[in-house]
Each structure stands twice: as C-alpha cells, then as structure tokens.
C-alpha positions as CSV (number, residue, x, y, z in Angstrom):
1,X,0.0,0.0,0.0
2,X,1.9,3.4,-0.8
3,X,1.4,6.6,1.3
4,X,0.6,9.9,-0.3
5,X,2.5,12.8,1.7
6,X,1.1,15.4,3.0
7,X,2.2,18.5,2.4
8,X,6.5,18.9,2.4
9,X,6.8,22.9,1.7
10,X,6.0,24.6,5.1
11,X,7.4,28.2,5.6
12,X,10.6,28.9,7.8
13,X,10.0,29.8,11.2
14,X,6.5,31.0,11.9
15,X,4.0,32.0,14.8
16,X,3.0,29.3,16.9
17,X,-1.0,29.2,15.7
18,X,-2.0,30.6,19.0
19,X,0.2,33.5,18.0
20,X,-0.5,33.7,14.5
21,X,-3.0,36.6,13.7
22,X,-4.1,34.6,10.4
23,X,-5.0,31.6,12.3
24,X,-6.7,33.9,15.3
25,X,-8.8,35.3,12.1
26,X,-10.1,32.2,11.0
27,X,-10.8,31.1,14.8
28,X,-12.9,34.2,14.9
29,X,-14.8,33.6,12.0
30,X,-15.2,29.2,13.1
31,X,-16.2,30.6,16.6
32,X,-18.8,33.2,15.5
33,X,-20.3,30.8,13.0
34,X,-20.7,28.0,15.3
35,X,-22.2,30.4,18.1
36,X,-24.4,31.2,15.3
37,X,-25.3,27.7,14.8
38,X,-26.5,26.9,18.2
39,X,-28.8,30.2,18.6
40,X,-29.9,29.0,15.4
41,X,-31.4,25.5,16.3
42,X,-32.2,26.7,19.4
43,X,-34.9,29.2,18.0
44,X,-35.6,26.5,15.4
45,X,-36.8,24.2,18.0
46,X,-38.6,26.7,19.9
47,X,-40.3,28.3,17.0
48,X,-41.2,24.5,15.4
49,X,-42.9,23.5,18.9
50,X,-44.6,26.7,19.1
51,X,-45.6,26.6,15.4
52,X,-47.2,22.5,15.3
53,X,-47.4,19.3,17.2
54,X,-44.3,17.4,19.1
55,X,-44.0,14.6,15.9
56,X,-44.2,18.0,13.0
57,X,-41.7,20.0,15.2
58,X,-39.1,16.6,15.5
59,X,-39.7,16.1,11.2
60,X,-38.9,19.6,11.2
61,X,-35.3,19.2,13.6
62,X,-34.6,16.2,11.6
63,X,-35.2,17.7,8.0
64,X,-31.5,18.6,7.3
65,X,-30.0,15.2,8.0
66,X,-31.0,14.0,4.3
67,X,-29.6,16.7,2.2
68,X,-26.4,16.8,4.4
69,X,-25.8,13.3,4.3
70,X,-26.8,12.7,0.5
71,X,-24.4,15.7,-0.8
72,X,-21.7,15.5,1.7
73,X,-19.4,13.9,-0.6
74,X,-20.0,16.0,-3.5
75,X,-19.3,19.0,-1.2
76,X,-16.0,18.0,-0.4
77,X,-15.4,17.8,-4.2
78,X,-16.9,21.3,-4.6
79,X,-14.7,22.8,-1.5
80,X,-11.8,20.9,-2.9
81,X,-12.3,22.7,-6.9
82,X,-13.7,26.1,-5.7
83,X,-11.3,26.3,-2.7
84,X,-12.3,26.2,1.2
85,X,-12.3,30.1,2.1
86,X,-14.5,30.8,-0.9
87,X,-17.3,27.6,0.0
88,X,-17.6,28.6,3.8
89,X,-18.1,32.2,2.5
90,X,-20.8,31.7,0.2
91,X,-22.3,29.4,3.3
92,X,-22.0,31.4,5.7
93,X,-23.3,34.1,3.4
94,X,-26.6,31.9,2.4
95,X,-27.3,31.1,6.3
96,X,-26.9,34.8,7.3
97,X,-29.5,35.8,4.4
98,X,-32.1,32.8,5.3
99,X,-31.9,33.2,9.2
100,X,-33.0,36.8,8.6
101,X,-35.6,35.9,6.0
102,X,-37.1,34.0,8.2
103,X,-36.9,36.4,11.7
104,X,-38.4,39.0,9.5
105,X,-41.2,36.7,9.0
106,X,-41.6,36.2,12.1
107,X,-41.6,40.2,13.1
108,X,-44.3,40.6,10.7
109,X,-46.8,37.5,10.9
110,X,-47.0,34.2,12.2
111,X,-45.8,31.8,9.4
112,X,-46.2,28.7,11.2
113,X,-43.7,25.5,9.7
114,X,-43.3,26.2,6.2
115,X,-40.7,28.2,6.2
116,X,-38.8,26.5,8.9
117,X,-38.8,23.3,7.3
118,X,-37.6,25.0,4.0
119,X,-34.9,26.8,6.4
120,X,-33.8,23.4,7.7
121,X,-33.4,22.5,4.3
122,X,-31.2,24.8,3.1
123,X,-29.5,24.4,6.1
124,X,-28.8,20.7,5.3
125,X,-27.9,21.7,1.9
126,X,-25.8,24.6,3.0
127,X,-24.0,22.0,5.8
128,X,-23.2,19.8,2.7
129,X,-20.6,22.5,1.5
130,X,-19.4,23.7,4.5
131,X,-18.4,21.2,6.6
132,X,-15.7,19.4,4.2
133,X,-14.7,22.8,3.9
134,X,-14.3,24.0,7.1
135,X,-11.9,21.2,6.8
136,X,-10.1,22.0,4.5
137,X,-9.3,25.5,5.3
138,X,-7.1,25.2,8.3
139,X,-3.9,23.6,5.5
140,X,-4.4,26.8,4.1
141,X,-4.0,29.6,6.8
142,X,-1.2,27.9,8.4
143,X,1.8,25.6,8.1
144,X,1.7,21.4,8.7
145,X,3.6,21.9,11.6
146,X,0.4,24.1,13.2
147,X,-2.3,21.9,12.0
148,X,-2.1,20.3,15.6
149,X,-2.3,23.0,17.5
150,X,-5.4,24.3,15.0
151,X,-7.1,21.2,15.9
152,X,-7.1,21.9,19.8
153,X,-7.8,25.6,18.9
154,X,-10.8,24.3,16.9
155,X,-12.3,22.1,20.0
156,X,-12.3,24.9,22.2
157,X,-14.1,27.1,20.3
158,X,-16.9,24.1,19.4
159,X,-16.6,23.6,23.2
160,X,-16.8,27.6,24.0
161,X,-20.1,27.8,21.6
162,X,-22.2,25.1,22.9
163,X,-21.8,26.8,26.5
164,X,-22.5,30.3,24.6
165,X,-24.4,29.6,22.0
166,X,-27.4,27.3,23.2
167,X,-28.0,30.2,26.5
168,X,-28.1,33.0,24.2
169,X,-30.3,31.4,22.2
170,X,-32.7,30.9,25.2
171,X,-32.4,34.7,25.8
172,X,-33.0,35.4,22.6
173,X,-36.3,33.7,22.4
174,X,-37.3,35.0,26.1
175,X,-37.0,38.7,25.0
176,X,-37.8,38.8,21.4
177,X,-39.4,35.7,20.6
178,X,-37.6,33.2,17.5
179,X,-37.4,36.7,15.3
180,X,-34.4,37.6,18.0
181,X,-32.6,34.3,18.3
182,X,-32.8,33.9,14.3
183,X,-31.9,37.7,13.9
184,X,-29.1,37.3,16.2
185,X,-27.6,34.2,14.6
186,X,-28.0,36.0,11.3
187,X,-25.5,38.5,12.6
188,X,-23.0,36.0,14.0
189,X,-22.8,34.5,10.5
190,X,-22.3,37.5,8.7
191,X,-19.9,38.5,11.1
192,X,-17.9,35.7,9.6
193,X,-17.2,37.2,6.3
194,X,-15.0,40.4,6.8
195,X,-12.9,38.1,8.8
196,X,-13.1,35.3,6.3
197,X,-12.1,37.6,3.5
198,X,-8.9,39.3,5.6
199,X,-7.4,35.9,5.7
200,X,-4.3,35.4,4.3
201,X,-4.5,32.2,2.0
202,X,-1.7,29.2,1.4
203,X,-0.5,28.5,-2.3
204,X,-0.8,24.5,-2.7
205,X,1.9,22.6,-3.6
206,X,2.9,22.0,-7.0
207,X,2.7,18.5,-7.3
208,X,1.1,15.0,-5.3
209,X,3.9,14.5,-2.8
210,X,6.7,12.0,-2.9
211,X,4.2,10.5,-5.5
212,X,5.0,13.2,-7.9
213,X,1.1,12.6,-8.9
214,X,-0.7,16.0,-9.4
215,X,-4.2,15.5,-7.2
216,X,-7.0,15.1,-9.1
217,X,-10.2,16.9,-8.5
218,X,-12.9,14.3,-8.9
219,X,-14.4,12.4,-6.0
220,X,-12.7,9.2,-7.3
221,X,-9.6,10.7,-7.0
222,X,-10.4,11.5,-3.2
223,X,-11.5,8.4,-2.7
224,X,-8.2,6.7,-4.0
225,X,-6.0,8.8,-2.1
226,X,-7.4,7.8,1.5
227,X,-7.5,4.1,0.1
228,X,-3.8,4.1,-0.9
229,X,-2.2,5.6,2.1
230,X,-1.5,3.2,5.2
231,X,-2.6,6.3,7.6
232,X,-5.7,8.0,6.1
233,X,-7.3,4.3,5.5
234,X,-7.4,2.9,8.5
235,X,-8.1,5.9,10.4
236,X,-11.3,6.4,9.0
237,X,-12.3,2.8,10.0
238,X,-11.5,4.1,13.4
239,X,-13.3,7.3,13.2
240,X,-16.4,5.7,12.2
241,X,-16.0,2.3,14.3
242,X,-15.6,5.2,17.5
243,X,-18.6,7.4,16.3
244,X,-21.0,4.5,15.8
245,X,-20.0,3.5,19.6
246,X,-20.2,6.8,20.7
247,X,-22.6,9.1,19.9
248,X,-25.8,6.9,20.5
249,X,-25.3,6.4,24.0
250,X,-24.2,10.3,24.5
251,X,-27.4,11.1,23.2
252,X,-30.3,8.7,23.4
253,X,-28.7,7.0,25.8
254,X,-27.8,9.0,28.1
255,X,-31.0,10.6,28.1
256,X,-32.6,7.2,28.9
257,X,-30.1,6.6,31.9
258,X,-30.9,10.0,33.4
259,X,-34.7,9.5,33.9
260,X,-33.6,5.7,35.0
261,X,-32.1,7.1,38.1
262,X,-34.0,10.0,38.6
263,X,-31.4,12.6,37.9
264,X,-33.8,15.0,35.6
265,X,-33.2,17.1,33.5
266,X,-30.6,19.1,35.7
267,X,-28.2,15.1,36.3
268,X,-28.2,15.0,33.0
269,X,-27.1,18.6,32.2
270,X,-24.5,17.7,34.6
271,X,-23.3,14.8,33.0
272,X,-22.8,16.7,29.9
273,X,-20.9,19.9,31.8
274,X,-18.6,16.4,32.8
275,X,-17.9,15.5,29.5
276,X,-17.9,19.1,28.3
277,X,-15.3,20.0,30.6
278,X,-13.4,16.9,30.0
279,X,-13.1,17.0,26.1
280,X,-12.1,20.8,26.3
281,X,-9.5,20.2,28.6
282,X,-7.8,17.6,25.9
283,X,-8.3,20.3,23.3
284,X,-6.5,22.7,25.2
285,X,-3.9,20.3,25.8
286,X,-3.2,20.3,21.9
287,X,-3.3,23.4,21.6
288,X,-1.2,24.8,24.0
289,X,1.4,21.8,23.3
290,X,1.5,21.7,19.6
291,X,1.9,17.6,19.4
292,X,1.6,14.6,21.0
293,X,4.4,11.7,20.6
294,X,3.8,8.8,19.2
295,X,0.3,10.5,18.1
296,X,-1.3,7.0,16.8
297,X,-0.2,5.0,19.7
298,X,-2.1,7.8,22.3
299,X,-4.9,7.7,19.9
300,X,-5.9,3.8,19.9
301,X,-4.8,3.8,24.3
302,X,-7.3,6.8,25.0
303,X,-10.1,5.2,22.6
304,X,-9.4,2.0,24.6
305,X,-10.1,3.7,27.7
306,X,-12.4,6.1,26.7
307,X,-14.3,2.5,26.0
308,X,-13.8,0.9,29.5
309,X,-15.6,4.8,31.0
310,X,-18.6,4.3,28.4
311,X,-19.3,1.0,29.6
312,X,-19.0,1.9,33.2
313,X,-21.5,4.7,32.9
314,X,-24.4,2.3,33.3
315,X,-23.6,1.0,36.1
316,X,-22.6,4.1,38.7
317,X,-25.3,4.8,40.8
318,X,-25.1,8.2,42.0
319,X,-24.8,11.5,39.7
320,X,-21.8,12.4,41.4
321,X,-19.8,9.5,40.3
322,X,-21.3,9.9,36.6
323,X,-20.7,13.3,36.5
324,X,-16.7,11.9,37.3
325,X,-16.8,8.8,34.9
326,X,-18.4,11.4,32.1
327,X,-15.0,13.9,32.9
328,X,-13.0,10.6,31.7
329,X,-14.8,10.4,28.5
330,X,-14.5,13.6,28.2
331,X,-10.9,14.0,28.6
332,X,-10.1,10.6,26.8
333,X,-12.5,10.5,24.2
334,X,-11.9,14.2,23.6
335,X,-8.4,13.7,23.3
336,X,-8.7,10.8,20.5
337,X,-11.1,12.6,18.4
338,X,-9.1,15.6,18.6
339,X,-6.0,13.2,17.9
340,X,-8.3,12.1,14.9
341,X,-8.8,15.5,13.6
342,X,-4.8,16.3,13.9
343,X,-3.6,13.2,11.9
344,X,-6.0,13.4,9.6
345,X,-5.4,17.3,8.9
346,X,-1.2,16.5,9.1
347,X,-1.5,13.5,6.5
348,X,-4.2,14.4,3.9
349,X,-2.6,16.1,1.4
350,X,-4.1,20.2,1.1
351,X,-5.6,19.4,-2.3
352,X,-8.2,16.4,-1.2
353,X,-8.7,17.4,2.9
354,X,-12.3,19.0,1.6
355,X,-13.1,15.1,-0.2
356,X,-11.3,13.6,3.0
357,X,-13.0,15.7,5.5
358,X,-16.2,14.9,3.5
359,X,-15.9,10.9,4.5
360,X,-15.2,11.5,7.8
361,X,-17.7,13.8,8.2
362,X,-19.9,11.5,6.8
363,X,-20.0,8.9,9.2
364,X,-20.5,11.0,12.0
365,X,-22.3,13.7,10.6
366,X,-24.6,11.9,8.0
367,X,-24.8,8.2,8.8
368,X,-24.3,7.6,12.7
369,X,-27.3,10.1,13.8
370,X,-29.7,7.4,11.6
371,X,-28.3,5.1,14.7
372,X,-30.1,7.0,17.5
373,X,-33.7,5.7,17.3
374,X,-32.0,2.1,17.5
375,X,-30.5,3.1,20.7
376,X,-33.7,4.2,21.9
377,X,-35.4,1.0,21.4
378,X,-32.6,-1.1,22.3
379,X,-32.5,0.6,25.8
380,X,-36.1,-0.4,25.9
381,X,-35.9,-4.2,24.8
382,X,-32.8,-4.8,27.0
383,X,-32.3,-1.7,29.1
384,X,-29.4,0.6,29.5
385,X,-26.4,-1.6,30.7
386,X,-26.3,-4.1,27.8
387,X,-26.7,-0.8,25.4
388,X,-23.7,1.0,27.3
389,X,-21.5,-2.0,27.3
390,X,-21.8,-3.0,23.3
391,X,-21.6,0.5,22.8
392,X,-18.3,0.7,24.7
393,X,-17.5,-2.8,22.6
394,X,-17.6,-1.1,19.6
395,X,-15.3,2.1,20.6
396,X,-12.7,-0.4,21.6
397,X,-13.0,-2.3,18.8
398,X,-11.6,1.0,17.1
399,X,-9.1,1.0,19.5
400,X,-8.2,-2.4,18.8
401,X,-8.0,-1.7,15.2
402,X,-6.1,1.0,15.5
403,X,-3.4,-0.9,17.4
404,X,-3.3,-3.6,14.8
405,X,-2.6,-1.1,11.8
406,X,0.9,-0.6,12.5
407,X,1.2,2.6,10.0
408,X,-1.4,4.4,12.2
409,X,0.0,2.9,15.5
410,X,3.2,4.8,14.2
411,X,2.0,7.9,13.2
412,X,3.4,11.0,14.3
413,X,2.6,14.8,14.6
414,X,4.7,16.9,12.6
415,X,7.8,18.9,15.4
C-alpha cells in the first residue's frame, strides 16, 4: 500500500497558531459561526414547537439530515475545486440571508412550519458545503507543523459555543421571541465574512507528494487517495467504528439513563458539563502543546479507555460519580477525536482534505445520527447496561484496530 505525503513545503520559522493573527482570524470567524449555529437551532426548535405538534416539530429538527448526508461527498469535491475560504463564505453568506428571511417573517406575521422546514433544508444543503470545507481551510492559513495546534484551537471554540451559544439562544427567544434568536444568529454568521475575507491564504503545492502525482479533483480521486495511504485508510475505519459507539449512547442513551435514576433534566445537564469539561481540557492540551508523541499509539490507548468509562457509565449509581466517569470520556474520548482531527489534517494532502473531511464527516455527521432511534429502542428491549456495554465494545474495537494497523500505530505529529 503506498502513502501519499502530506504536504513537504511549510514556511521557515512562523507564529505558533496561538500567535499567529491569520490563524486567530479564522478562529474568529469558526467561533462566531458555530455560536451562530447553536442560537440557530435553538430558536428552530422553539419556533417548530410553538408553530405545530411534538411529531411535525421533530420532522422539522430532523429535515436537514437528508440533504447533508446525500451531498456530503460531492461537497468535499466542490470545496476541494472552488477552494475552502470561498465555500464557507458563500455558506455562511446563504445562512446569514435565510436566518434573517425567516426572523423578519416572524416580526411581521406568524408563518407557522413552512418556512422553517424550507430553512432546515437549506440548512442541510448549506452543511453539505461547508463542513468538508471548514476542513479543508485550516492547510491553508497555516503551516503542517500548526495543524495540531489548530485542531485543539478548533475544539475549544466548538466547546466555547455550545456553552455560549445554546444560552443566548434561550435569551434570545425569552426577550424577542424566535425573530431575536434567528436575527441574532444571522448576525453572527455574517460577522464571519470580513474576517473570512482578511485571511491570508496558502498557495498549494505544485505537485502530489513524494508520488510526484498532481491530485486530481474528482471524488474518485479522493476516494483513491485515502485508500492508498497506510494512515488515512485505516483511520477512517477508526473514526467511524468510534462514532458509531459513541454518539448513540451520549445522546439517546444518556437521556434514557438519566430518567432511570431519577437525575432530571438538571443530572443530565450535569453529565454533559462532565464531559464538556473533559473534552475541552484535551483540546486545550493540543493546543497549547503543539503535538503529542507517538500520536497513533495515544490515539488507539485513550479510545481503549475512553471504551472501559462508556461501559462503566451504566452502572454508577449516583450522579456524582457519573458526573466523574463522564470527565474521563471527556478528557479521553476528547483527546482521541481531537487526535483524529490532527492526523488526519497532518497526513491528507491540502488538495483532497475537503473530499477527506467529506468521508469522515460522513459517518459522524450523516450516517451515525440514523443510529439513535436504535439506541432508543434497544435501551427499551434490554435496558441501559447491555446498550452501554456493546456501545463501549464497539469504541474499543476502534481501539483495537487501531493498534493492529501498525502505520497508524506509528503515526506521528509533525515537530
């Protein structure tokens, strides 16, 4: 199996990314978009269960999942042909326009679900485009030997707007009803742009690595590339393997085990401030350090255990203990994925990350979510510890797999 590498012509000495006002740019514009995108399905919800009954308002939460899972792949060719900066611009661009659209609508009348289910669509559409991009984008305001460090940067500012975003969004809708909480994500996205447009952009390397192949631009091509190199393949088994374990229990699950012990709504907030807390400390970790040693090895050891804490989450009693177990997962968990994210940004090549990102996204984004209603009535057949535990079996089974690829048991971060 040959290996494509990533990208050999980095810049002589540079600002560490923390440092760096390009990078700090592009942070602003990530952070205010994904602040955006929590007020914005926080008024969605709101104004879909204020608008029709519990089973319209859920087909209305769920109506992106289609389009963003059906054109994921063709996004990342799009990002990949148009470039990133220009894709997450014209998204960001679309969502600021329709948010507002659709708070002036409800300023003047009250338009009940049309227009919110044609919002989530576009939204799913819009998601398509910009997530491979947003991938891609970080190879391009920086050098290989930052793309770490960009990757803990990233976390904490997904971490910092889910604690932002979602309470704003509550305020918003308290004092001005969804036409706020739209109106204010509108702003956030456009707020984007300017910063978007002031960022100073990469030139990508002349030719296809030590291959001396020029990339190709056709999802084939993408497709090829992560199935020829002994890093990229097997690591998107992993990611996917991990996700499937993962995110149904932190939801559904989760969910489930909270009204099982009689935590409420607050345990289970809780729980989640755990993990929240957890994960962002691991980002911060990367970013403040740079790189990890022996990056592939950490990555399969903290799945591993981030397995065992799963499994044991079902079976602690009290919500002080869970609250603990959930800080593990947190921290290990958080530290694969963002180990994930790293390798995958440090040994893609620039040209395909937006088809590369597209797979990965894929899985988690697209496919995995599909998983949740199974959860749900897997907890009810068998009940929450036999869910947890294969759950936690298939997380480790990443681990496992991880361990046996010796190519991504040996990957490093770049010094």
């Amino acid at each position: 199996m040959t290996v494509t590498a990533p990208l050999t012509r980095t810049p002589a000495p540079q600002k560490p990314a923390h440092r760096d006002g390009n990078v700090l740019r592009w942070l602003g514009a990530y952070g205010a978009s994904m602040i955006g995108d929590n007020i914005y399905y926080v008024a969605l919800s709101w104004a879909a269960v204020q608008s029709g009954s519990p089973s319209q308002a859920g087909l209305v939460m769920a109506v992106s999942a289609a389009p963003r899972a059906l054109l994921m792949l063709g996004g990342g060719v799009i990002a990949d042909r148009l470039g990133p900066r220009r894709i997450v611009m014209a998204a960001d661009a679309v969502r600021s326009v329709a948010v507002l659209g659709v708070a002036g609508l409800f300023l003047a009348t009250r338009p009940g679900l049309w227009p919110l289910t044609v919002l989530g669509l576009v939204f799913g559409i819009v998601d398509a485009l910009f997530l491979p991009a947003v991938g891609a984008l970080p190879a391009r305001v920086t050098g290989r030997d930052q793309l770490a460090r960009v990757q803990g940067l990233r976390g904490l500012a997904v971490r910092l707007a889910n604690v932002v975003g979602a309470p704003l969004g509550g305020l918003g809708v308290a004092l001005g009803g969804p036409a706020a909480a739209f109106g204010a994500a509108g702003l956030l996205f456009a707020i984007s742009l300017p910063l978007l447009m002031s960022l100073r952009i990469r030139d990508l390397p002349d030719d296809g690595g030590e291959s001396g192949a020029p990339a190709g631009n056709g999802l084939a091509d993408g497709l090829r590339h992560i199935r020829r190199h002994s890093v990229l393949a097997p690591l998107v088994v992993v990611i996917a393997l991990s996700d499937l374990g993962f995110v149904g229990p932190l939801n559904v699950g989760l969910t489930l085990l909270a009204d099982q012990r009689g935590w409420g709504a607050s345990g289970m907030g809780s729980v989640l401030a755990g993990f929240g807390v957890g994960a962002g400390a691991a980002s911060l970790l990367l970013a403040v350090r740079g790189r990890v040693p022996r990056a592939g090895l950490v990555l399969a050891v903290t799945m591993g255990g981030g397995a065992v804490a799963i499994g044991a989450l079902a079976f602690v009693p009290r919500l002080a203990a869970a609250v603990a177990v959930a800080l593990v997962i947190g921290l290990l968990a958080g530290l694969s994925g963002a180990l994930c994210g790293a390798l995958t940004q440090t040994h893609a090549e620039p040209a395909y990350l937006g088809r590369v990102t597209a797979v990965t996204s894929l899985s988690s984004l697209g496919l995995v979510p599909l998983t949740m209603p199974l959860t749900g009535a897997a907890v009810g057949l068998w009940g929450t510890g036999p869910v947890f535990v294969a759950s936690a079996a298939i997380c480790a089974l990443a681990g496992v797999y991880g361990l046996c690829r010796t190519p991504l048991r040996r990957a490093e971060l770049p010094a």
